[in-house]
N, C-alpha and C positions, 0 to 999 in steps of 0.2 A: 262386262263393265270394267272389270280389272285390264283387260285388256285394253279396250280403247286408252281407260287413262295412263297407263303406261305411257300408250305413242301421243297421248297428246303433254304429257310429260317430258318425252325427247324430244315432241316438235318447238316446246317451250325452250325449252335446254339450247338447240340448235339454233335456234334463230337466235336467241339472247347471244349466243358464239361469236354467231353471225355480225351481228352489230356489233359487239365489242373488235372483231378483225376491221369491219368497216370504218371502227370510231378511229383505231389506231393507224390505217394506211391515209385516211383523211388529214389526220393530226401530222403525220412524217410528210404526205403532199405540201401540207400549208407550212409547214417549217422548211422543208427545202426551198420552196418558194420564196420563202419572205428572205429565205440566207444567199440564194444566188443574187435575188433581185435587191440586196444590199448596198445602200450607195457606198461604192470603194473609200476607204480614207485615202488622203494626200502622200505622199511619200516623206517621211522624215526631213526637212531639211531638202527637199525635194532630190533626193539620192537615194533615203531609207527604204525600201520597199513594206506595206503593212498588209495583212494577208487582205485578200477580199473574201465575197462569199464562193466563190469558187476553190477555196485554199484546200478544202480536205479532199476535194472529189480528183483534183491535179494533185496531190500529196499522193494520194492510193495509185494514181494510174502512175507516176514516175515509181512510185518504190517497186511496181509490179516488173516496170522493167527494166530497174538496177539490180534488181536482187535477182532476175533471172541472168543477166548480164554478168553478175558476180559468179555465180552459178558455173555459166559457161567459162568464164577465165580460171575458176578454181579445175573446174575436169582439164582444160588444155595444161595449167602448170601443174597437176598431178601424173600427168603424160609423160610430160619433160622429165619431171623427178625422175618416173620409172626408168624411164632411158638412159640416165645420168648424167643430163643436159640441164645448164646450169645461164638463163639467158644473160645473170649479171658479169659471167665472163667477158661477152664480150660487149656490154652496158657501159660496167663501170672502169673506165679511161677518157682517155678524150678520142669526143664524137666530129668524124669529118660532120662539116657546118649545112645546115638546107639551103635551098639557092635562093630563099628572100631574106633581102637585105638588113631586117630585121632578127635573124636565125642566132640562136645564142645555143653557147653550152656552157655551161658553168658548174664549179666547184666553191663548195664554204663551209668552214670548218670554226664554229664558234665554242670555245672553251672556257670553262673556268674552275676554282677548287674552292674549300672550306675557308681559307686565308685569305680570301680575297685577290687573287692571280686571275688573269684575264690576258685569253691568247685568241684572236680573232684575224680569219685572215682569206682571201677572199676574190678567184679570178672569174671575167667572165667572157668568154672567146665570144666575138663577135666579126663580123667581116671586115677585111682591108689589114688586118694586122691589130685592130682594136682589140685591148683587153681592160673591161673595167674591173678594176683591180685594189686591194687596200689590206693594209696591216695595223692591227691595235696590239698594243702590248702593255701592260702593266702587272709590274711584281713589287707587290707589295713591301720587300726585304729590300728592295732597292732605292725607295722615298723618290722615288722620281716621277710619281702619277702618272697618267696615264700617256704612254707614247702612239704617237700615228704617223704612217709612211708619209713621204715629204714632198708628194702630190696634194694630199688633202685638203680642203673639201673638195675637188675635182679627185674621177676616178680615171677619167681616160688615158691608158699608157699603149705604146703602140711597140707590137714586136716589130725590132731592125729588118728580120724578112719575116716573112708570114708561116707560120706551121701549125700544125696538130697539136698542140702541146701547150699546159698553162704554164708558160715560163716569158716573162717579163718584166725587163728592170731590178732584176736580183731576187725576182721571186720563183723558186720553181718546186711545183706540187706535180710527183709522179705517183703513179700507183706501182705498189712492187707487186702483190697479190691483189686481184679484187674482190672487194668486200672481206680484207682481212687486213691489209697494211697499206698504209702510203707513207711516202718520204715529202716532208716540208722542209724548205730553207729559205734561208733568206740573208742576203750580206747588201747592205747600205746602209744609209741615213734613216732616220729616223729624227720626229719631233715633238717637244711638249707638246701637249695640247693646250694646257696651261698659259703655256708661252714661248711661241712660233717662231723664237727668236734663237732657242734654247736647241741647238743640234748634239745627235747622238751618233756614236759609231756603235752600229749593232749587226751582231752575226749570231743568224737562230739555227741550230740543228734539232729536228726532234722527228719522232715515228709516232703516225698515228693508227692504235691497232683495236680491233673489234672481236669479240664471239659474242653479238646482240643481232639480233633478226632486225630485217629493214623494216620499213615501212613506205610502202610503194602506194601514192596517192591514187593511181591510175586503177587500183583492186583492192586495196584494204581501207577507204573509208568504209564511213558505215552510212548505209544506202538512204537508213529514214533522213539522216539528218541532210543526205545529200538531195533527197526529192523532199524535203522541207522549203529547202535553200531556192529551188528551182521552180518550187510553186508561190513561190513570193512573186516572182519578175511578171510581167506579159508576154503574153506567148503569142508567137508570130515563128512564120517560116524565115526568115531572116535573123531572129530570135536564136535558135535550133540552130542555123548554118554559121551563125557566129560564135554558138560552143563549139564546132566544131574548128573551127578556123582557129583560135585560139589555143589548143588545145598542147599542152607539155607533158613529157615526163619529168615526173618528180620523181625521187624519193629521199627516204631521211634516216638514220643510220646513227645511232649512238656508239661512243668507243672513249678508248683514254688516248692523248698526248704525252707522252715523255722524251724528255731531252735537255736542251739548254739554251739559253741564249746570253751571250757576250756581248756588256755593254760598256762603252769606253773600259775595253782589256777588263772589265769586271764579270768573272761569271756566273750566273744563276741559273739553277734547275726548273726546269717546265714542266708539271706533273698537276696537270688539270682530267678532266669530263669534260666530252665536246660531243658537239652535235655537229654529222657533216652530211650535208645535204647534194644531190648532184641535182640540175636541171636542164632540160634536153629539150627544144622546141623551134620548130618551124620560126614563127613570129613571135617577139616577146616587143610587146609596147608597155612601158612604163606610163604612160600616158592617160593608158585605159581605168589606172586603178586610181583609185578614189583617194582609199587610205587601206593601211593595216597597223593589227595589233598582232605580235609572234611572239611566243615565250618559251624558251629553249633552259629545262630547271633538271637541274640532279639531284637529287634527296638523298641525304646520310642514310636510310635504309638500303638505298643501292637502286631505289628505282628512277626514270628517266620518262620524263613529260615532256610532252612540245603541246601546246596550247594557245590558239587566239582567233581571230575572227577575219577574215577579208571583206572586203567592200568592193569592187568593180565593177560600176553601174551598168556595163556592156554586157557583164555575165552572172554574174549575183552581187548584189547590192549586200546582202546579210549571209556571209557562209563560215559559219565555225568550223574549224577544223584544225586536226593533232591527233595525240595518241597517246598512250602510256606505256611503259615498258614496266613491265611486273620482274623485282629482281628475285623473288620469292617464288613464282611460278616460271620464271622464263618466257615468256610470252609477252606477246605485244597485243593493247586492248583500243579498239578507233577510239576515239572522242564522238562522245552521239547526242552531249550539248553543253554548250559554253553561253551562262548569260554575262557577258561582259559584252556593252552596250557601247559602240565607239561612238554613236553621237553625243553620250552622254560622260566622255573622257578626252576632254585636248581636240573638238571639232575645228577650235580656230586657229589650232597649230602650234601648239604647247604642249608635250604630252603631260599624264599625271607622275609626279615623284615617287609617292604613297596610293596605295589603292587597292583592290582585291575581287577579286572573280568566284565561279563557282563551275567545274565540270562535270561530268560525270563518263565512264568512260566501257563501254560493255564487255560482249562476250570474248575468248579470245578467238585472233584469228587463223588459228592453226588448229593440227587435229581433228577428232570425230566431231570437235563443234562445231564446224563449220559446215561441215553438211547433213548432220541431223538437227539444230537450232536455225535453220535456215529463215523460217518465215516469226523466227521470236527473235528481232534485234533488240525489244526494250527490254528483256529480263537481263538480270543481273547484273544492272549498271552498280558500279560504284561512287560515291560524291567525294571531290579533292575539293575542298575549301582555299584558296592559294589567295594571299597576301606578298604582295608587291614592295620592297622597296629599290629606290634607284639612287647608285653611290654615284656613278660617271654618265654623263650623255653625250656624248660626242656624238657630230653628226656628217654626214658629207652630202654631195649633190651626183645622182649616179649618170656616168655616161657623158658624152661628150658636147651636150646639149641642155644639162640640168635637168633631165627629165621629174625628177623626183628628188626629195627630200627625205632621207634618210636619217633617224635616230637610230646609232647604232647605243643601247642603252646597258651599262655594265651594273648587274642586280644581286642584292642576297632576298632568297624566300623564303617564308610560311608554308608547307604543304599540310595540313591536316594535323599540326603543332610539330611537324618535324620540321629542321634549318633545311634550307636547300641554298643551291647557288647557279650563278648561270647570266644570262643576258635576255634584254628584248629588243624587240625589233620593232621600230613602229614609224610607218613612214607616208608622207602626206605629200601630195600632187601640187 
């Protein structure tokens, strides 16, 4: 008798198991169902993209394979190291151009310091001799607000004969070292912003020099937030071959400015934080992008932010992206999410004065973290609290066509109750 009830014991046991497995795959069937067969919401503004029910199941399959994609770009430049093959040698210079007509290589070096000094300046090689090109200057010891080259708001200047090289109209940016020095100058005109009526003679010398690791868009975002961004859109094979079509090198590169610059026979020192970025690409259409917000901040502790969100309805409607540079660790950390909402700041073409954000910024991307933290991008985020104010916003129109509207916007910051300083960028179609 003991016997039997034992097994009619376990039979009880097992089945009640049984039904509970059965309650739970039913209950995960009827929610999956009711979440794919979700009617999609509208698009923001019909640009925003909003997730639908499909958003986590496209969320998993992209980050499956970016992060093995990270993977393989990490083992290939672990190679190179070993060999002592260095790709940004021959990267960072100027790039003969691609054969379409839209093929840009560009350089931009946006500066500024604790005083309030802002040195911004800016070529970008395009075919036939076109360089869309521009200079801001303002030194504060000088009372003369803020100065800009005497093209402005038009950036198209054209080289006499056509070369390799971003040098035109008295601008000329070479690399002495790459990814450790470049030489800037500059000898003409200049004008208030103020008042366009008001000319300057100005002659800039300064060296712009780095020991900060880059940050190469192409390998060092961070993968969730990039198959976040990509599970937003609709997916189509057309879809896919237009990332690909589209597709640049970036990267972005913290360092100091020192030098001078000479304004009517007056001279002032130039000793900013700058952020210089190189961009290398097939086709670049201004056209495509919607809007952007960019924030390029140095912090009194020594650390280096670049943070904002893109918009480009052709390839992501909503893509945060930036980084942080740890001057405490040395290391550079992606941004893995930024809620600063562009529909919800200057959609009609005004940006915000005052305002503030929130990112947060993960693991680093060097060392044994990278390939033993590989499938844990969300631990270890940290949260930057950033507070926005805008002293200058001068603007121009890029390219020889107006493609876009550019705020170029001169700022001091909040980061986490430390002052920072720096510029944003925020530019509308």
């Amino acid at each position: 008798q003991a016997q039997c009830y034992i097994s009619v014991r376990a039979f009880i046991i097992t089945m009640f198991n049984l039904e509970l497995i059965i309650l739970f795959f039913s209950f995960a069937i009827i929610v999956f169902m009711r979440t794919i067969s979700e009617i999609p919401k509208p698009p923001i503004f019909n640009i925003y993209q909003q997730p639908t029910g499909t958003f986590w199941l496209k969320v998993g399959f992209m980050y499956a394979i970016l992060k093995l994609r990270q993977m393989k770009n990490y083992v290939r430049e672990e190679r190179l190291r070993v060999k002592g093959e260095d790709k940004y040698v021959h990267l960072d210079r100027p790039q003969k151009l691609a054969s379409h007509e839209q093929a840009v290589d560009a350089v931009f070096f946006n500066g500024a310091n604790s005083k309030g000094d802002h040195f911004i300046i800016a070529t970008a090689r395009r075919k036939h001799g076109l360089i869309d090109g521009f200079i801001y200057l303002k030194i504060k010891d000088s009372n003369l607000g803020v100065l800009e080259s005497p093209n402005l708001p038009n950036t198209d200047l054209y080289q006499k004969t056509e070369k390799q090289a971003y040098e035109v109209d008295g601008i000329r940016i070479n690399v002495i070292e790459p990814m450790k020095r470049w030489k800037i100058s500059y000898d003409g005109k200049m004008k208030s912003m103020e008042d366009r009526t008001k000319i300057s003679d100005v002659k800039i010398e300064v060296e712009w020099t780095s020991d900060i690791p880059c940050f190469n868009v192409d390998t060092d975002m961070d993968p969730f937030s990039m198959a976040k961004a990509t599970a937003l859109e609709p997916w189509s094979r057309d879809y896919f071959q237009t990332l690909q079509e589209i597709h640049q090198t970036h990267y972005e590169h913290y360092g100091n400015i020192n030098g001078s610059a000479v304004i009517d026979g007056t001279r002032y020192p130039i000793d900013v934080n700058v952020l210089r970025d190189h961009s290398i690409a097939q086709k670049r259409e201004w056209r495509n992008f919607h809007r952007y917000g960019l924030h390029f901040i140095s912090v009194e502790n020594g650390d280096r932010i670049t943070a904002g969100v893109i918009s480009s309805p052709i390839s992501f409607s909503y893509l945060p992206m930036g980084f942080v540079y740890s001057a405490k660790d040395r290391k550079i950390y992606p941004l893995t999410s930024c809620d600063l909402r562009l529909h919800q700041h200057g959609e009609s073409g005004d940006p915000p004065l005052d305002y503030g954000f929130t990112i947060k910024a993960g693991k680093p991307l060097c060392d044994v973290c990278r390939m033993t933290c590989l499938f844990f991008d969300f631990l270890g985020n940290n949260t930057y609290m950033i507070k926005v104010h805008v002293t200058d916003s001068p603007y121009f129109y890029i390219s020889k066509d107006w493609e876009a509207k550019i705020f170029e916007r001169l700022c001091s910051f909040n980061v986490n109750n430390l002052n920072g300083w720096g510029a944003a960028e925020w530019q509308y179609r």
